[in-house]
N, C-alpha and C positions, 0 to 999 in steps of 0.2 A: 701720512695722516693729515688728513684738512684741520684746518684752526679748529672750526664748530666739533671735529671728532676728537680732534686733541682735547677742548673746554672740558666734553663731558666725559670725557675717560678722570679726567683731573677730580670733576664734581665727582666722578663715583668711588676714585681713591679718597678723596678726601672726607668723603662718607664714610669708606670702610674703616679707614684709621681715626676717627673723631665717635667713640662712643655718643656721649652728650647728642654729636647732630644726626646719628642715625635713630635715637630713641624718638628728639623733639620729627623728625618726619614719618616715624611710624607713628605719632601717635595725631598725626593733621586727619581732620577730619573730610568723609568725603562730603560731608552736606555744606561745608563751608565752598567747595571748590561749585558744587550746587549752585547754588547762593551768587558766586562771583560768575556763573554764567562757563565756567571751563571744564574742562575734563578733570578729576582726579589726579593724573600723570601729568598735565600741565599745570597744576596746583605745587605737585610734589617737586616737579622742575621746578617751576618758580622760586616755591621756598627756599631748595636747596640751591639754586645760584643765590639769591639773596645772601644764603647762610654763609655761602663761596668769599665774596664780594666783602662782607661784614669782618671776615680772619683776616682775608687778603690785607683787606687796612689795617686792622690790628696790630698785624706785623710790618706795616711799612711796606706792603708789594702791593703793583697794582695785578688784578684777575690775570692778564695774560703772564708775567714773572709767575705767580704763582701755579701757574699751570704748565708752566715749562721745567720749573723745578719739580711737581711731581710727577710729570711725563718723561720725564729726558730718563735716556738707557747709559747716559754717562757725563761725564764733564764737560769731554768734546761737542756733545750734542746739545747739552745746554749752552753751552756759546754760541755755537749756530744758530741754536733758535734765536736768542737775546739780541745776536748782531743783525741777522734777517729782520726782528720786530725793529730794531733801533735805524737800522736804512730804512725799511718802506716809510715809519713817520720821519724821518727827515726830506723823505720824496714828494712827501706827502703833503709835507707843507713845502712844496717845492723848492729846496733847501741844496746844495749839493751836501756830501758827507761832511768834508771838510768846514762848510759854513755850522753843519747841525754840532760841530765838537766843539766851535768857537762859544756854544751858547753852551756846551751840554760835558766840558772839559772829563768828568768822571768817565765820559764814553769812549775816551780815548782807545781804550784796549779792544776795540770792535770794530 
């Protein structure tokens, strides 16, 4: 599964289990999304990552953690995912692993 297919498999569970957020996007209007110049379905995206983004901090996760936890088929695969996201940003800011624990110590078990 690609990241971007992972996100919105996540947005749409987390729609289907969040009564409240699937009410407030059935009831978005489409002359608003008019209005901003977009498609309806780009409206109803938008919102609904917004709404994603807005729990995610809520709980203390950032969008990708939280889309791993409601993506992952088990335990093993939410580590994988975690340690894959927690290497590429240590690559990322061109870090070896070992330099990114010295800042990031929690990350040890990855």
């Amino acid at each position: 599964m690609t990241p971007e297919d992972r996100f919105q498999k996540a947005i749409s569970l987390f729609i289907e289990q969040n009564e409240r957020v699937a009410n407030e996007i059935n009831q978005l209007s489409p002359q608003v999304a008019e209005q901003l110049g977009i498609s309806f379905d780009e409206y109803k995206k938008a919102h609904a990552g917004r709404l994603f983004g807005e729990y995610a901090a809520s709980v203390g996760l950032d969008v990708f953690m939280l889309a791993f936890e409601l993506t992952a088929t088990s335990q093993t695969e939410l580590h994988e995912l975690k340690s894959k996201h927690y290497r590429s940003l240590a690559e990322m800011l061109g870090m070896s692993w070992e330099e990114y624990i010295v800042h990031n110590p929690h990350l040890a078990g990855y």
